[in-house]
Structure formats: structure tokens, C-alpha cells
N, C-alpha and C positions, 0 to 999 in steps of 0.2 A: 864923796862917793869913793870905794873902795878899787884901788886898783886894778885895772880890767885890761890884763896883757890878752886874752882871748881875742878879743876884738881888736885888739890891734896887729897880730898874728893874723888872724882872718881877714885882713882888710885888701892883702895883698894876694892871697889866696885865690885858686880858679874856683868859680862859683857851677856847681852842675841842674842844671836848670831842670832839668828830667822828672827829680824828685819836688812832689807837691805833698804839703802846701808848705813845707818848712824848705830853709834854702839848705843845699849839701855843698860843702868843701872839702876839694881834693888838694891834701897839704903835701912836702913832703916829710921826710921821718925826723928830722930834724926840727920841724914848725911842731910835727906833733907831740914827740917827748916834748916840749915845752908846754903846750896845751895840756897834757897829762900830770907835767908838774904844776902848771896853776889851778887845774880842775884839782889837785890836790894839797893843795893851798887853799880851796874852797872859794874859787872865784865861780864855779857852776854845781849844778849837780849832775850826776850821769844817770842817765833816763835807759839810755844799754847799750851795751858793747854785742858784736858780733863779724862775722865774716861772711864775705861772696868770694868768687873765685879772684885770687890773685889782690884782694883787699882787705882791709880789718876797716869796720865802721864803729862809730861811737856818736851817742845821741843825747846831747848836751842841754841844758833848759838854767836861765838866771831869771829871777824875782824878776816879773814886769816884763819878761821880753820875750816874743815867739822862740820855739826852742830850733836846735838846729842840728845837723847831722855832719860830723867830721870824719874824712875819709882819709886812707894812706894806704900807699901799694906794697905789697909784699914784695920785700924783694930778696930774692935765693933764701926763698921759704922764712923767711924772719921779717919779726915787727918790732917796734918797740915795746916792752912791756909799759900798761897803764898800774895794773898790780902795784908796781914796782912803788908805784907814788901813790897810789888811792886805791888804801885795802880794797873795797867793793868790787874793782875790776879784777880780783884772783880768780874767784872760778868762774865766769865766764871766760878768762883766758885760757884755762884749763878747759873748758869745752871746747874752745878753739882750735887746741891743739889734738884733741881727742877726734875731732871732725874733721880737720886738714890740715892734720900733721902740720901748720904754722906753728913756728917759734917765737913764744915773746921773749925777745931779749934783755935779760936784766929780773925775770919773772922771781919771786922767791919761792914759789911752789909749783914746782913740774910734776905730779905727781896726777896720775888719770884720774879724771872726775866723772864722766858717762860711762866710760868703756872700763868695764869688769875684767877683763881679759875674754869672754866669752863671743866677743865677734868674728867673723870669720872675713871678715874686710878690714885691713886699719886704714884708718882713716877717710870713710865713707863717702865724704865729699870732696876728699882731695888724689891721693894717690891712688885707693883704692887697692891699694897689694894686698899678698897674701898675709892675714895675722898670724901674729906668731902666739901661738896659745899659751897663756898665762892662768895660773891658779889663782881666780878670784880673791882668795884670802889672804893674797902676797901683799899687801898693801901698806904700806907703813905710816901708822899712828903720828900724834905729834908725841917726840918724847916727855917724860912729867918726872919728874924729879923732887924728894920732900919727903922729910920725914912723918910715918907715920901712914903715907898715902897709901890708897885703893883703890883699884877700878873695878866697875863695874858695866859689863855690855850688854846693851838692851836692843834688840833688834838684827837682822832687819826682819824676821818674821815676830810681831808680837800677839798680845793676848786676845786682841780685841779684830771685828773684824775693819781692818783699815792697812793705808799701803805701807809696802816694807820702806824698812829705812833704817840705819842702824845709828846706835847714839854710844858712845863711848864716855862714861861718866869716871871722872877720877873725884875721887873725895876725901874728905878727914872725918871719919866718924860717918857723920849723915850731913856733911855739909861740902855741898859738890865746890868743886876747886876749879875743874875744867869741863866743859864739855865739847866734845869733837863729833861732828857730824860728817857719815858718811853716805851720801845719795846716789840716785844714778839708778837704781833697781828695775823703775820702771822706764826706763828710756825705752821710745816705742819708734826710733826714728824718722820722726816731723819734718824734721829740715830736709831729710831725702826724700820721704815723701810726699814734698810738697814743690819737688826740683822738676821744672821739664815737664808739669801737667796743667791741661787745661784747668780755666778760673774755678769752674763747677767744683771740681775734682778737690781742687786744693780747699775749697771753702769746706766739705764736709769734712776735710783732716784737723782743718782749725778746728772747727767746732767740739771737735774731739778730743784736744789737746789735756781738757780735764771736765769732765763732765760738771761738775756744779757752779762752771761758768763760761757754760756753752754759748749763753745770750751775751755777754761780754766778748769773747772772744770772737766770735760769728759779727758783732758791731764794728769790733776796729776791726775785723777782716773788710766788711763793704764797707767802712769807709776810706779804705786805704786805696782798693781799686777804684773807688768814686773819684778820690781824689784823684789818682794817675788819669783818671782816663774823663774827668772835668762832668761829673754825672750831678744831675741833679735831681735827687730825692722828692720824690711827692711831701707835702708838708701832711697829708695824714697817715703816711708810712713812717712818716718820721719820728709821730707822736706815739705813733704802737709802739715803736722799736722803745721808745722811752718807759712808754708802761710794760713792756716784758722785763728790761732790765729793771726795775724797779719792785718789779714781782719777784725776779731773781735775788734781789739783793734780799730783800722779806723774807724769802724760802730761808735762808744759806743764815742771815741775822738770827729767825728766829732756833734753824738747828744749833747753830755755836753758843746761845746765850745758854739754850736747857744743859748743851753737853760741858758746858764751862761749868755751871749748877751741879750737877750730876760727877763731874771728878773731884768737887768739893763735899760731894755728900750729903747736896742738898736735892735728892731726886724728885721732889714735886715738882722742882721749877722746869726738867726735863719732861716729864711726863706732859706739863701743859705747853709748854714749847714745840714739844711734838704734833699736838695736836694741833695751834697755828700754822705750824710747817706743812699738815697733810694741806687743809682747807688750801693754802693758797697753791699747792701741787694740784690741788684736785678742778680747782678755777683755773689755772692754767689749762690743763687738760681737756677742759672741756671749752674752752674758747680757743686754744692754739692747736687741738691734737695730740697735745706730745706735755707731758708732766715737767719737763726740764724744755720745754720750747724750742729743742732741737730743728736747724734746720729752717729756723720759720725766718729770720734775719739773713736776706740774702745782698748781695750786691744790686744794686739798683731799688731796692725795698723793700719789701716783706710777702712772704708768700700765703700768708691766713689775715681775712678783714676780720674787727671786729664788728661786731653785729649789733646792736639794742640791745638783744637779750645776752649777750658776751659779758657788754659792759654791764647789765645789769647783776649778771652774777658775781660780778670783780666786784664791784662797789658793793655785794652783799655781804663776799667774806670781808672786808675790810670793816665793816661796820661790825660783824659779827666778833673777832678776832679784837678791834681798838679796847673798848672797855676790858673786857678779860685782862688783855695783858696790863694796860694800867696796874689790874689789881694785881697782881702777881711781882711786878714790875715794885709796888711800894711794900711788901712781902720780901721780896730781897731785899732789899734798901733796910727794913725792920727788922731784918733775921740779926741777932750779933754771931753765932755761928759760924756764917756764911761770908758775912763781914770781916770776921776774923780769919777766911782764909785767903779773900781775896785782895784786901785793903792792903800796899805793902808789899803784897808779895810778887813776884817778876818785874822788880823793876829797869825799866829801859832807861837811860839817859837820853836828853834832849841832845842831846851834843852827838850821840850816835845817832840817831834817827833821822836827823838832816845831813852829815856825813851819808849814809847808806841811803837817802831818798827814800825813807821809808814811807810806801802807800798805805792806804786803809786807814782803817781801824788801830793798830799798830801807830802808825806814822804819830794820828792825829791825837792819842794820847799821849803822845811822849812829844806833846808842842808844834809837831809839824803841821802847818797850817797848809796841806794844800789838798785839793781834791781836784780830780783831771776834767771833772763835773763845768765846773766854775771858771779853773784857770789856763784850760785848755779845753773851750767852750765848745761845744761840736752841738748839733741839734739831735733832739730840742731841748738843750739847756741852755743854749747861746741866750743870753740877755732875761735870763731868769732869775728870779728873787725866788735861792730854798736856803734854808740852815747845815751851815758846813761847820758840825760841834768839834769843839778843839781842846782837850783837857791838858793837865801839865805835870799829874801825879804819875804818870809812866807805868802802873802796876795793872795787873787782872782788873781790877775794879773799872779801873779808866778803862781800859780795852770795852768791857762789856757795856760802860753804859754810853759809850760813843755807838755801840751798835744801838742799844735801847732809843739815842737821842734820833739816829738814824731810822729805826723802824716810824717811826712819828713823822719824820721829813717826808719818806717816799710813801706812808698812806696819803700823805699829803697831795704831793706833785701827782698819782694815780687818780685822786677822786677831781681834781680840775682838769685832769686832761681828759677824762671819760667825760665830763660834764661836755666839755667843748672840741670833741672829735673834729679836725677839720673835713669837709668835705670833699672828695675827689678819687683821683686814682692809686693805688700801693704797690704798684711795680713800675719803674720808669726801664726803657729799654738799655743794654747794657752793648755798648760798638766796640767793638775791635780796636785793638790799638796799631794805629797807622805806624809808628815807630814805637821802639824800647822805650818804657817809661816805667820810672815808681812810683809808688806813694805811702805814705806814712800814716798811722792814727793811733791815737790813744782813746781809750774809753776809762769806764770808773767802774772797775771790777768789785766784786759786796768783799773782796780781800784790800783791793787795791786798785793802782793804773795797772793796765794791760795795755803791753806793745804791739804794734803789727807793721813791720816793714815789709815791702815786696816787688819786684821786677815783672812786667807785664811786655810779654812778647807777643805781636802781630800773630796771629792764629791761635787770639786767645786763650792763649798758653801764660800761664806761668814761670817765669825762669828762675826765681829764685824768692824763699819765702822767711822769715826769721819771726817768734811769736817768744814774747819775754814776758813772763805772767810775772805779779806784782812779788812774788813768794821766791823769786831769785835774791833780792834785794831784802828781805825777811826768816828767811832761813839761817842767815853770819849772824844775825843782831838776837834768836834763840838762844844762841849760843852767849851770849852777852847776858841777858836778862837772869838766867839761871843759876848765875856763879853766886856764891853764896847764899842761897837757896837750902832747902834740905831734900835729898831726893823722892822724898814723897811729893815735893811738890810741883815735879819736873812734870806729871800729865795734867796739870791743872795749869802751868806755864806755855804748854803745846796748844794747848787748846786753846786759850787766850788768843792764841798767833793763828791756830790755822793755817799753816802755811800748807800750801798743793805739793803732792810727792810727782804727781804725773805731770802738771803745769809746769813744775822746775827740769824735770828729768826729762822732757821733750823727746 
């Protein structure tokens, strides 16, 4: 077995018993630069970094073992940089410092990542002073050097209707060299307002965080309070919550596969892709209310039962929707066209994609075997047999037919859990928390793992709230996949990813 200074660092470590159901330690800065240099050695991978007042957290996970949260105090406004040693933790240290003015010390890029110059508070969870107003478009590129080179800037308003973001492309000819991503656009600030408010309060801002994975995000939000506060789920609130997300991951699968098709030029596959996509928006909506199931995944369980006739019309898109796509599904596969644009092109490396913890879709073609489904079991997937497809060609292709292997899986796990709804109650009561507590959860977002850490204060308040969609950890590795490329094929690379502008930009 491979050298594991982590745990022997943590062995000596204060344990903060608060946070459930993962254990947290408070090191100090010296234990933790160490930890940041083995987690960059690749003794773990980093699940997320972020900040409370007067701390920097980091949430750590090794093959085979419950993951765990590492903690170190700021002290005179500075941390260690993690950056420093493991590319991945750069911009969130850079949002870090954007949110509370914290310094990572030793960081290689100080350079603002949320903040545009356009607030009027710096540093909104920390000092809170006056900002000093900045020209948005002061911002300094990486430099590119080489004969011959061009850049080209595409964003942050572009052609189509979708969120801003800007991309900075240098190339030789039509063959990109670098690309530099510049985010932040729609930062709607999450972390603040999710500081100091009742549980209610803060659950509809998660859910909000990016709308096409509200059911994700609304999940690990009640199970993280469940967890702080030792709640226990009805077992058929538990199995709805499993069929919404799975209908979510359907909706979002089948939009990405038509619009992957359709930036390739092959617009039939979009056109019937669409139509899968309304059917299971439109079964949603009429068994939950709500087309994207907003709101219906709360803390202590869900607030819409399904019915007979609920389930009846789920199980009828899904039977209506299975065969079509087959056929459409061996139509791509048969195109050489299509094949030829997607076979090959954006390739990821295996070696980044576990480096960066990449989730989804994303991750599990480029060899990362994991899904938050399976190996960070939460119900009702705890002690379930589904298919978690894992390809190894890193390209567009792989991307899309991990989703295709995926739409198969969850009409799956939907038609057995409709078949054997369990019987009883779908809201369990939700108490107060007697003392400060956290809790933690991950769920399996249709991009990726979705984070949710949070602090729960006595009067059912919220004290502090931190949500990491899968697309922070997916966004650096875009930028990898492209190089070499030619830029017609960067919105056919995009799209493969998917990555969320608003989930990243919190």
C-alpha cells in the first residue's frame, strides 16, 4: 500500500465531533501544508476547499475509505496556499480570497476570480469595507508567447441563448494552443445569502444555485441538515427523492446528448432529444408541480406524494421515450459523419481527471471510476446493484455514450422503485438544533458530485452554508481537453462538459 502520511498527520489531530457523518480535523498550519503536499502527491483527492469565519476547510476522500473534512485557522488573515501543491485548489483559493479577503500564502495566482470589480462591498463575508471600484476589464490574461500565434476572444456575451463566460483562445492557424477561462459573471452571492438565515430560507437559495439541478442540489442540501441534526427519512420519501433525481438526470442526459449532436451538425439527434426531454419535464410536472421539481426535496422529506396515477404516467413516458431512443441511439453509432466529429476529438487524460476528481460524465470517461451514487452510498442507493459505465477513450464520444449508458441505468432504478413504492409517511419532523452542529452530503448531480456543507444554529437558523457543484472541478480540465483542437471544435468540446456558469459562480 502506498504511503499514507494523511493519516498519520490526522492521527494526532483534534477530532470536531459536530460535523456528521464524516469526521472533521482541526490541524494546525504546519500539519496542513503537509497534508496539501501529500494530497498533491496524490495520497487523496480533494472533494472542496472553502472558508467560515476565521478557517479555511478542505474535504478530502481516499479509495475505500469514508471521506473526511480538514480544517486550519486563519491566522492574521493568511492560510497556507493548497494551490500551491494541487493545481485544483487555485480557484477556489481565489474565491476565497474574493469572499474574505484570506490570503493563501505561497498561492501562484492572486488574481480575482468572482469579483469583477463591480461590488460595492470587498470582501462580503469578511471585512466587508468599502470596494474600491475597478474597471472590470482590467484583468490580466495568462501571458502567450510564439511565433506565429493569435488570439482569439469569445465571450462572455455569446451567440446563443446561454450564460456569459468569456474564453480566451490563442492558436496557430486554427489550432488552439491555450485556452484561458474567465468566470464569475453570474455570481449571485450564495454564501451570503445563505449566512444567518433560517433552514427554510437557505434550502430555497440552494435549490437555486443552478436551476437544471435543483433535485441535486435541494438533496445534499436535506441531507446534510438530516445529518447535523440525526433525522431520519421516511423510506418512501426516500425512494421519491431517488425517482426525482433520476428523472433529472434523464431531462439534463437527454438535452446534452441532442445539443452535443446538433454542434456536430447532426440536428436530428437534437430535435428527438428534445422531445424526450419535454415528455419527462412534462411527467414531472404533473406529478410534482413544478417541471424542474423545485422545492419538492426538503429537509426531513419531500413535500409532493406520488400517487397511482403519478406513477402511472412516469412509467408511461419511460416506456414511451426507451425504444425511440435505442433507435436513434444506434443512428449515432451508424452515422460515420458524426463519428467523425466526435470519435477523438476533446480528449481528456486519465491522469488529469483523477488529479482534478473529475465527476460525471466527464470523470467516468476519462477512467475515473467513481459515482457519489455507489461510493458515497446515501439512500436509496445504499446497498443497490445499478450500472456505473466507465469508458477510457477521454473524447466527445465517451462523454456522450456514458450518458446514453446512464439514461438506460436510471429508466431502470425508476421503473423498480415505482413498481415497489414503500408505504408510509414523506415528511419526518425537522427539531431544532440544541447546540451548533454541521453536516455534510454529497449527492450524484446528471454533471457530477454535488457538495453541501453547513452550520446549524439553535433557532433554526443557519450559520453558515458552502454548495460546490461538480463544474468547479470541470471547468480547469475544459481547458486541457481543447488544446490542440481546432476552434471549430471548442462548442462541440463545451458541450460534451457542460459545465454550470451559475453552479460555479455561486
Amino acid at each position: 500500500m502506498a504511503e499514507d502520511r494523511i493519516s498519520a498527520l490526522l492521527a494526532d489531530a483534534l477530532t470536531v465531533v459536530a460535523l456528521r457523518p464524516w469526521p472533521r480535523y482541526e490541524v494546525d498550519t504546519t500539519a496542513f501544508e503537509a497534508i496539501a503536499q501529500a494530497l498533491g502527491d496524490g495520497e487523496r483527492e480533494m472533494l472542496a476547499l472553502w472558508a467560515d469565519t476565521g478557517m479555511v476547510h478542505m474535504a478530502l476522500r481516499r479509495i475505500g475509505e469514508a471521506p473526511c473534512v480538514v480544517s486550519t485557522a486563519v491566522i492574521d488573515g493568511r492560510f497556507p496556499s493548497v494551490g500551491c501543491r494541487h493545481a485544483p485548489a487555485i480557484r477556489p483559493e481565489r474565491a476565497i480570497r474574493d469572499l474574505y479577503g484570506y490570503e493563501p500564502v505561497g498561492a501562484p495566482d492572486l488574481r480575482p476570480w468572482l469579483d469583477h470589480g463591480a461590488w460595492t462591498l470587498a470582501h462580503p463575508l469578511g471585512s466587508r469595507g468599502q470596494a474600491v471600484p475597478r474597471d472590470p476589464a482590467d484583468y490580466d490574461m495568462l501571458p502567450v508567447v510564439g511565433e506565429g500565434l493569435h488570439q482569439i476572444p469569445v465571450g462572455p456575451v455569446h451567440a446563443g441563448i446561454i450564460e456569459p463566460g468569456h474564453f480566451r483562445f490563442t492558436a496557430n492557424g486554427e489550432t488552439v494552443v491555450r485556452l484561458e477561462e474567465r468566470l464569475g459573471y453570474v455570481h449571485k452571492g450564495i454564501d451570503v445569502l445563505t449566512t444567518n438565515v433560517p433552514v427554510e430560507q437557505a434550502a430555497k437559495v440552494v435549490a437555486r444555485v443552478s436551476g437544471d439541478s435543483t433535485v441535486a442540489a435541494s438533496f445534499a442540501y436535506a441531507l446534510a441538515v438530516e445529518a447535523a441534526l440525526g433525522i431520519e427519512v421516511p423510506r418512501r420519501a426516500a425512494v421519491i427523492r431517488g425517482v426525482m433525481a433520476e428523472l433529472e438526470r434523464l431531462a439534463n442526459h437527454f438535452g446534452d446528448i441532442g445539443a452535443i449532436c446538433n454542434d456536430a451538425a447532426f440536428a436530428i439527434m437534437l430535435a428527438h432529444c428534445g422531445i424526450y426531454r419535454e415528455r419527462i419535464l412534462a411527467a414531472s410536472a404533473a406529478v410534482f408541480a413544478h417541471r424542474l421539481m423545485m422545492d419538492t426535496i426538503v429537509p426531513g422529506g419531500v413535500t409532493t406524494n406520488v400517487t397511482a396515477e403519478g406513477a402511472r404516467l412516469i412509467a408511461a413516458a419511460l416506456d414511451e421515450i426507451s425504444p425511440a431512443f435505442d433507435e436513434i441511439v444506434r443512428l449515432y453509432e451508424d452515422t460515420p459523419s458524426i463519428q467523425d466529429r466526435t470519435c477523438g476529438t476533446g480528449h481528456l487524460a486519465a491522469d488529469l481527471a483523477v488529479r482534478f476528481a473529475a465527476g460525471g460524465p466527464v470523470g467516468r470517461a476519462s477512467a475515473r471510476d467513481f459515482d457519489a451514487r455507489r461510493d458515497l452510498a446515501y439512500a436509496p442507493y445504499a446497498g443497490r446493484d445499478f450500472e456505473v459505465p466507465v469508458l477510457t477513450a477521454g473524447d466527445v464520444d465517451a462523454r456522450v455514450q456514458i450518458r446514453i449508458r446512464e439514461v438506460a441505468a436510471s429508466m431502470k432504478m425508476i421503473r423498480e422503485w415505482l413498481r415497489a413504492l414503500p408505504v408510509g409517511p414523506i415528511l419526518a419532523p425537522v427539531p431544532d438544533a440544541v447546540a451548533p452542529c454541521e453536516g455534510i452530503a454529497v449527492t450524484e448531480a446528471f454533471r457530477g458530485d454535488l457538495l453541501v456543507w453547513l452550520r446549524l444554529l439553535p433557532g433554526r437558523k443557519v450559520a453558515r452554508c458552502h454548495v460546490r457543484d461538480a463544474s468547479w472541478f470541470q471547468w480547469p480540465l475544459l481547458e486541457a481537453a481543447i488544446e490542440g483542437n481546432i476552434v471549430a471544435d471548442f462548442p462541440l468540446c463545451n458541450k460534451s462538459f457542460n459545465c454550470s456558469y451559475s453552479g460555479h459562480d455561486l
